[in-house]
MMTF fields as JSON, N, C-alpha, C and O atoms, coordinates in Angstrom:
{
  "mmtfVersion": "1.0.0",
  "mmtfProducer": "UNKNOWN",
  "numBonds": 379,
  "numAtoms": 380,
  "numGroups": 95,
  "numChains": 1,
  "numModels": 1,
  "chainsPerModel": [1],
  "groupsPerChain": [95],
  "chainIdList": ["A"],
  "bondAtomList": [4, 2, 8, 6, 12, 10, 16, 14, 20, 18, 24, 22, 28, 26, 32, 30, 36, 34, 40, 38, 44, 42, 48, 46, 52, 50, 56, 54, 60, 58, 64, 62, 68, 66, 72, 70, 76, 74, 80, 78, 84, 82, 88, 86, 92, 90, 96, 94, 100, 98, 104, 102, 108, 106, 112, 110, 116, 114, 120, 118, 124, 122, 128, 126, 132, 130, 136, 134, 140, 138, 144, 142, 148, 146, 152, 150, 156, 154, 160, 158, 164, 162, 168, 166, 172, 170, 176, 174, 180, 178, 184, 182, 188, 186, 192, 190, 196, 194, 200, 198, 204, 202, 208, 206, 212, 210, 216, 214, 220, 218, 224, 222, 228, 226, 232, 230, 236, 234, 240, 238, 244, 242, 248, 246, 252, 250, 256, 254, 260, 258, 264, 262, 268, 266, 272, 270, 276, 274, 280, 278, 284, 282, 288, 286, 292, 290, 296, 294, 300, 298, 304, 302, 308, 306, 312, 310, 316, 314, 320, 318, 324, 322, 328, 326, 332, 330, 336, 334, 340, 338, 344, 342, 348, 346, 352, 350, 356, 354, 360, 358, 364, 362, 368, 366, 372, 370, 376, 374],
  "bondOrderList": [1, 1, 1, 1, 1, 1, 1, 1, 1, 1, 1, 1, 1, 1, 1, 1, 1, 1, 1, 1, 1, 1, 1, 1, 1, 1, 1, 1, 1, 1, 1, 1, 1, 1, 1, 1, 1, 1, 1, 1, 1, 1, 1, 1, 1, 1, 1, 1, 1, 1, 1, 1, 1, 1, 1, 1, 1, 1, 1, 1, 1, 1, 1, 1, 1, 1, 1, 1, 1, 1, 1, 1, 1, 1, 1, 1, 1, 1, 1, 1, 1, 1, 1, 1, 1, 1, 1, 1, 1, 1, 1, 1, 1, 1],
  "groupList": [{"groupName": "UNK", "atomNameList": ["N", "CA", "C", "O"], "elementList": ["N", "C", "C", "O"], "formalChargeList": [0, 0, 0, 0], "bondAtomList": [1, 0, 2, 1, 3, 2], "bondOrderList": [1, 1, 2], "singleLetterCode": "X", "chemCompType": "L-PEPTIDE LINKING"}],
  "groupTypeList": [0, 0, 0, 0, 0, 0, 0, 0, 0, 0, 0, 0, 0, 0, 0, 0, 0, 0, 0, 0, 0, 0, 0, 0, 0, 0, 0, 0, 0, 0, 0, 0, 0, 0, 0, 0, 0, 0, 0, 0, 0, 0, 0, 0, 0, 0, 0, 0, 0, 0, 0, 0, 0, 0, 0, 0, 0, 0, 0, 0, 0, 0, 0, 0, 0, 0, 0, 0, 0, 0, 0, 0, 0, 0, 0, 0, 0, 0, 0, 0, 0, 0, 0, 0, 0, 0, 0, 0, 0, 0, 0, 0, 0, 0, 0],
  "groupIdList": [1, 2, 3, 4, 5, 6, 7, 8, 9, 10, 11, 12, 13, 14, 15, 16, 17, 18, 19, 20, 21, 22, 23, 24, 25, 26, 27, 28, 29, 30, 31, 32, 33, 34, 35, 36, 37, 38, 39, 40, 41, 42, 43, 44, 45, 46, 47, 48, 49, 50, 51, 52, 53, 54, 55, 56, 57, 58, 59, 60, 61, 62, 63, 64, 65, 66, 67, 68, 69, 70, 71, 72, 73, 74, 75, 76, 77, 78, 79, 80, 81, 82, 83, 84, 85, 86, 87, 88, 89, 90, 91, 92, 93, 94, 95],
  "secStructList": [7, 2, 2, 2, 2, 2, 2, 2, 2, 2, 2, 2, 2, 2, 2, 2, 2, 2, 2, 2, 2, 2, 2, 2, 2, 2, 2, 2, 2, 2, 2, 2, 2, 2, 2, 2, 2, 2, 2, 2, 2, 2, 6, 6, 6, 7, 7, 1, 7, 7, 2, 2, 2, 2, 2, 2, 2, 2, 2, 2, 2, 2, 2, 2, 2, 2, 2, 6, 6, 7, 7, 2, 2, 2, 2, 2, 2, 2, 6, 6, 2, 2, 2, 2, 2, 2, 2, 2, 2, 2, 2, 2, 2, 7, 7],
  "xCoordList": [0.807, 0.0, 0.854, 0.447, 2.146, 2.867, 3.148, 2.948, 4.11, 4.512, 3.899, 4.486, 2.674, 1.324, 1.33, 1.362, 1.287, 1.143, 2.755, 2.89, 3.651, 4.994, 5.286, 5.697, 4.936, 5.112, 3.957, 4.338, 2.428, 1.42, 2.348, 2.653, 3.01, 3.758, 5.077, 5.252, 5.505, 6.367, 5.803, 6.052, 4.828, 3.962, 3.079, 2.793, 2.982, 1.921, 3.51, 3.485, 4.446, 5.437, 5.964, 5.92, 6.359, 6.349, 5.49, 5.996, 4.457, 3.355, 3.592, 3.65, 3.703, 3.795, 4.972, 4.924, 5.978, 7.484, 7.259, 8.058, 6.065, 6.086, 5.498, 5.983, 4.538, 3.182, 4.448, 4.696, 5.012, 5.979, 6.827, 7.128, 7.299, 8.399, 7.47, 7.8, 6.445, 5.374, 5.071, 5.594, 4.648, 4.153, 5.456, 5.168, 6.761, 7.758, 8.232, 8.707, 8.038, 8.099, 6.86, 7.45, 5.924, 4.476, 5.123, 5.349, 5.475, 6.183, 7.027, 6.817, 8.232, 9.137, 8.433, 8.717, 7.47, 6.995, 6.228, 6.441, 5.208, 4.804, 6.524, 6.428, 7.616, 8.521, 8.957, 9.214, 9.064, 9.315, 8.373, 8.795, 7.167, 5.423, 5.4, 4.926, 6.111, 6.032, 7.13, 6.992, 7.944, 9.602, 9.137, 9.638, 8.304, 8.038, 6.988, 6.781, 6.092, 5.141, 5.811, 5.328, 6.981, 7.329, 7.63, 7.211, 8.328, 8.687, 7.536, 7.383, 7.195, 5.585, 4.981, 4.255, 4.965, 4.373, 5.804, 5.427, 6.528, 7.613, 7.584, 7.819, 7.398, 7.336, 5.764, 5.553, 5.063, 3.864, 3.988, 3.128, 4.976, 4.257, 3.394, 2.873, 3.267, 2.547, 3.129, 4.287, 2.446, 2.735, 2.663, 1.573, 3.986, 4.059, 2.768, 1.946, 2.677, 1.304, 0.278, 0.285, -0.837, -2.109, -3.052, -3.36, -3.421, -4.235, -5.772, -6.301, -6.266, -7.167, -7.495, -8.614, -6.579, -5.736, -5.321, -6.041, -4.273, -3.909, -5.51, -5.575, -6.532, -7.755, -8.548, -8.707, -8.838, -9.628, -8.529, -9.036, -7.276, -6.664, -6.684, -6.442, -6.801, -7.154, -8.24, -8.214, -9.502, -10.684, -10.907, -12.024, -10.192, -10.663, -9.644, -9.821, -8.542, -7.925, -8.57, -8.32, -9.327, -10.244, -11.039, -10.935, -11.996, -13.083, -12.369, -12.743, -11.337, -11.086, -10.857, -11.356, -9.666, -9.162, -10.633, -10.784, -11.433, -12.8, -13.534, -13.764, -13.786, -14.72, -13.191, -13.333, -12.47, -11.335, -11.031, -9.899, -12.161, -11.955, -10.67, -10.171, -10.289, -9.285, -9.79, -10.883, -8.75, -9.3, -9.195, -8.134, -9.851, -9.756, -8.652, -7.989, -8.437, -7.404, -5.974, -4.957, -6.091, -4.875, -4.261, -3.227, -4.989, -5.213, -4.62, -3.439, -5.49, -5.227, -3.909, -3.99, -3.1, -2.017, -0.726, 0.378, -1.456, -0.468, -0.107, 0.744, -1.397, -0.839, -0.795, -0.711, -0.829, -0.489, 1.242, 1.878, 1.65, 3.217, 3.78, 4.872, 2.594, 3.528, 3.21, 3.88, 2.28, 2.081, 3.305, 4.206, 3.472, 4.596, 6.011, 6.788, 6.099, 7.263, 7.696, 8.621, 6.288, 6.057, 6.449, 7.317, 5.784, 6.036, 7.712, 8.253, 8.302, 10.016, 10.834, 11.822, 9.94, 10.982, 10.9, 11.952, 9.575, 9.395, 10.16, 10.907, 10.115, 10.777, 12.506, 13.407, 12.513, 14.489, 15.155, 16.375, 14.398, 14.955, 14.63, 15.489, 13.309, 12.933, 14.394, 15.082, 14.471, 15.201, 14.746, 15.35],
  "yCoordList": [-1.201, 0.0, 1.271, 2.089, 1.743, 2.396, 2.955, 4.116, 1.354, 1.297, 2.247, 3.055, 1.816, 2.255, 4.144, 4.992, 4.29, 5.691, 6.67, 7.725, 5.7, 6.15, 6.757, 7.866, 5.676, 5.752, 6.827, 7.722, 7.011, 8.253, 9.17, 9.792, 9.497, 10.839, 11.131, 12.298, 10.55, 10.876, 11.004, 12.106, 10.289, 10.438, 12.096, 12.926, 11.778, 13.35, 14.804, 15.839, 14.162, 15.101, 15.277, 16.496, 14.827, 14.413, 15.275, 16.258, 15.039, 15.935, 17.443, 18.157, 17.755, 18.55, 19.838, 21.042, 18.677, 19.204, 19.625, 20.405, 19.139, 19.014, 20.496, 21.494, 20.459, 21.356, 22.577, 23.281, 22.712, 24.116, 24.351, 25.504, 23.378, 23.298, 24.506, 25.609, 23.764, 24.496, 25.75, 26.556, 26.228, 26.923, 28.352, 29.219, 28.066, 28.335, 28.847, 29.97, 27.608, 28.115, 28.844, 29.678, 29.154, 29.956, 31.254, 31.974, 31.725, 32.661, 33.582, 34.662, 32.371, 32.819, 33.377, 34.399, 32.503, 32.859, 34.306, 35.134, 34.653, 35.922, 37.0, 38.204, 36.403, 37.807, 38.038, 39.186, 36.826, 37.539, 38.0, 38.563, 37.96, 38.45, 40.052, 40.984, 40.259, 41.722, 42.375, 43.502, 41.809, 42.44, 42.973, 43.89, 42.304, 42.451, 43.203, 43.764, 43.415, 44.51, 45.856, 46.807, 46.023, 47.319, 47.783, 48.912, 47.227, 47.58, 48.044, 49.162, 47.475, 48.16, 48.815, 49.405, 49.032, 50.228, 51.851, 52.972, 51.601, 52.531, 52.824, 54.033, 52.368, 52.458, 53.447, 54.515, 52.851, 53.438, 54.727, 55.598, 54.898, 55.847, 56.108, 57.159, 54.635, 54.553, 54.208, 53.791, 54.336, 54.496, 52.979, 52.436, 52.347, 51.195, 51.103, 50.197, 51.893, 51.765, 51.695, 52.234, 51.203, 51.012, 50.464, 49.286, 51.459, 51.084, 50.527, 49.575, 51.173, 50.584, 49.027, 48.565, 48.313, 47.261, 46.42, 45.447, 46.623, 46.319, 45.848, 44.756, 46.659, 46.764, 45.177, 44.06, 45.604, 44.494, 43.175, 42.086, 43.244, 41.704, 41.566, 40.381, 41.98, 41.366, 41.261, 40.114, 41.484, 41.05, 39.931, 39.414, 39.624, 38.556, 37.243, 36.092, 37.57, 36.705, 35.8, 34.718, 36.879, 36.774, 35.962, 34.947, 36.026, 35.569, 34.219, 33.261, 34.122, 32.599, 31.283, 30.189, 32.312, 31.667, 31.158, 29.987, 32.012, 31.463, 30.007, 29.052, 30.746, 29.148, 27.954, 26.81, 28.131, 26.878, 26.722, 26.577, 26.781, 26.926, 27.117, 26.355, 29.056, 29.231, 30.474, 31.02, 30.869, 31.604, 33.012, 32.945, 34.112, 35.455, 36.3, 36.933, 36.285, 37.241, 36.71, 37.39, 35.152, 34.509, 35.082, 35.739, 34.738, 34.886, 36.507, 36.642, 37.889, 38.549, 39.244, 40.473, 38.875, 38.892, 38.397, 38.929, 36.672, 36.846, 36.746, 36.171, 37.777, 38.386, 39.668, 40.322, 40.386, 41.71, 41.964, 42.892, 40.833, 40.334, 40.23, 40.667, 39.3, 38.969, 40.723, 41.261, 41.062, 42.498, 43.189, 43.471, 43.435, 44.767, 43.919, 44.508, 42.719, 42.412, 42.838, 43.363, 42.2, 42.636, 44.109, 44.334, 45.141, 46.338, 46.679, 47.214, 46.112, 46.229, 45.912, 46.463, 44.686, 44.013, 45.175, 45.583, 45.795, 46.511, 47.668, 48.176, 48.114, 49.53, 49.361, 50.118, 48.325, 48.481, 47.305, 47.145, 46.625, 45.419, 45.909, 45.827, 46.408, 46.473, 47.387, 48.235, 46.898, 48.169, 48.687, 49.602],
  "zCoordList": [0.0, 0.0, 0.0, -0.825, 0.842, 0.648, -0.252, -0.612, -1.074, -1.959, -3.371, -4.09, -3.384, -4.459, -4.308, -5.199, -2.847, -2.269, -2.948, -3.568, -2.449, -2.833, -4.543, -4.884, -5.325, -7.059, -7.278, -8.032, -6.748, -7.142, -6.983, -8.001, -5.779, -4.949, -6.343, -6.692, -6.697, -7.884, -8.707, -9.196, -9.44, -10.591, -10.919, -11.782, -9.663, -9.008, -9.571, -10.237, -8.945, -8.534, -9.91, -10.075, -10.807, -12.239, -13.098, -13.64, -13.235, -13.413, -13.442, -14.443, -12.318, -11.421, -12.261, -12.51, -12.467, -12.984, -14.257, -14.776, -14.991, -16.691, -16.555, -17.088, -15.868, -16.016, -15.859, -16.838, -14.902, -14.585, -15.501, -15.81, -16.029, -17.45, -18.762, -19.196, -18.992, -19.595, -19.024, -19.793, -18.322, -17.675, -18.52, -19.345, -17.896, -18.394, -19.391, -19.562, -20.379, -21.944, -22.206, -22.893, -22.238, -22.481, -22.116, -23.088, -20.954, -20.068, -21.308, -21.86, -21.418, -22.706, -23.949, -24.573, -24.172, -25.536, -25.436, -26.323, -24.201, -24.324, -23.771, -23.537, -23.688, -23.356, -24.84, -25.203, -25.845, -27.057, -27.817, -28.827, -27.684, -28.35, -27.71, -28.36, -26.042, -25.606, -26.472, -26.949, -26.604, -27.311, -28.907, -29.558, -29.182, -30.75, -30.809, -31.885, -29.751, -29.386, -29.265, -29.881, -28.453, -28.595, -29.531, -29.786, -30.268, -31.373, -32.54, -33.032, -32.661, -33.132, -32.839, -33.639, -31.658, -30.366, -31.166, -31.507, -31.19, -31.195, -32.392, -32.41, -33.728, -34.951, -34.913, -35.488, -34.252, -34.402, -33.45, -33.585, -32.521, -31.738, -30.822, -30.448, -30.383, -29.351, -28.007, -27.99, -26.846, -25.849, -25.009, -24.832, -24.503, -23.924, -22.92, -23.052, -22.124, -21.474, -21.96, -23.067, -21.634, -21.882, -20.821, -20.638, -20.21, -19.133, -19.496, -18.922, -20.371, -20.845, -21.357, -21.139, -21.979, -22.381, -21.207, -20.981, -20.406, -18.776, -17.933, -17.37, -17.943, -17.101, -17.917, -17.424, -19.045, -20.109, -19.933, -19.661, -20.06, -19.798, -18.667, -18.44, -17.979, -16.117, -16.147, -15.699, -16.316, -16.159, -17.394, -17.424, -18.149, -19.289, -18.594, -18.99, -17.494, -17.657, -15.713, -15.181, -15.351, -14.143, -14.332, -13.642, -15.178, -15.95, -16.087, -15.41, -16.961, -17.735, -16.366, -16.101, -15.7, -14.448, -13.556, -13.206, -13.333, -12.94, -12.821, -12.078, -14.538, -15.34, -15.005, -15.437, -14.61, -14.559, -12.777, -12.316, -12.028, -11.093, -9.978, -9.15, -10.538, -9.991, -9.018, -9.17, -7.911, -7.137, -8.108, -8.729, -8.404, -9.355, -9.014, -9.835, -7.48, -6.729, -6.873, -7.001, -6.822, -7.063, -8.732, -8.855, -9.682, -11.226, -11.177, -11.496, -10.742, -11.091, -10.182, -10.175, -9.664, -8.823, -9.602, -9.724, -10.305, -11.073, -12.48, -13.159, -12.702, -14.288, -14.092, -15.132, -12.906, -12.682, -12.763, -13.261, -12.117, -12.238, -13.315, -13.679, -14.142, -15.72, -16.634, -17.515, -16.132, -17.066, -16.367, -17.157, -15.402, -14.749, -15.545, -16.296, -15.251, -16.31, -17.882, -18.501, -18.095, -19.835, -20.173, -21.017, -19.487, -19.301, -19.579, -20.546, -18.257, -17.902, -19.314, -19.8, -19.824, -20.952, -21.983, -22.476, -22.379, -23.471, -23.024, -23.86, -22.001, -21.921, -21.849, -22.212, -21.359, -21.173, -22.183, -22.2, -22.889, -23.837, -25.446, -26.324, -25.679, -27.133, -27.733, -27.164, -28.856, -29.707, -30.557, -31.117]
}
């Protein structure tokens, strides 16, 4: 019975490792989607901020996290994080 308990606890833990691996690369992929945003933002003349934009992706990403039974405060905490990043990358990385 242990035994059975023991191999779930890695399996689980395994899992666990993939999902964050992922989690990860997604991460990466929106820092080069923000990088290529500024740049377009800058060509155009527009302004890295967008609060309007910022407000609508936190409540769409509230909403999603929701229907996937996640807590909303958790969700919007931490894509408030990945936005203040996104932000950082565009302002001190874009060229």
């Amino acid at each position: 019975m242990k035994n059975d308990a023991r191999r779930e606890l890695r399996a689980i833990r395994a899992g666990i490792d993939k999902v964050d691996n992922e989690i990860v690369r997604e991460l990466a992929k929106r820092r080069a989607l923000a990088l290529r945003l500024a740049r377009v933002k800058k060509t155009l003349k527009v302004p890295i901020y967008d609060r309007k934009r910022e407000r609508a992706l936190v409540e769409r990403v509230k909403s999603w996290g929701s229907r996937h039974e996640l807590n909303e405060e958790f969700v919007e905490v931490l894509f408030r994080l990945i936005i203040m990043n996104s932000k950082e990358v565009q302002y001190h990385e874009a060229l």
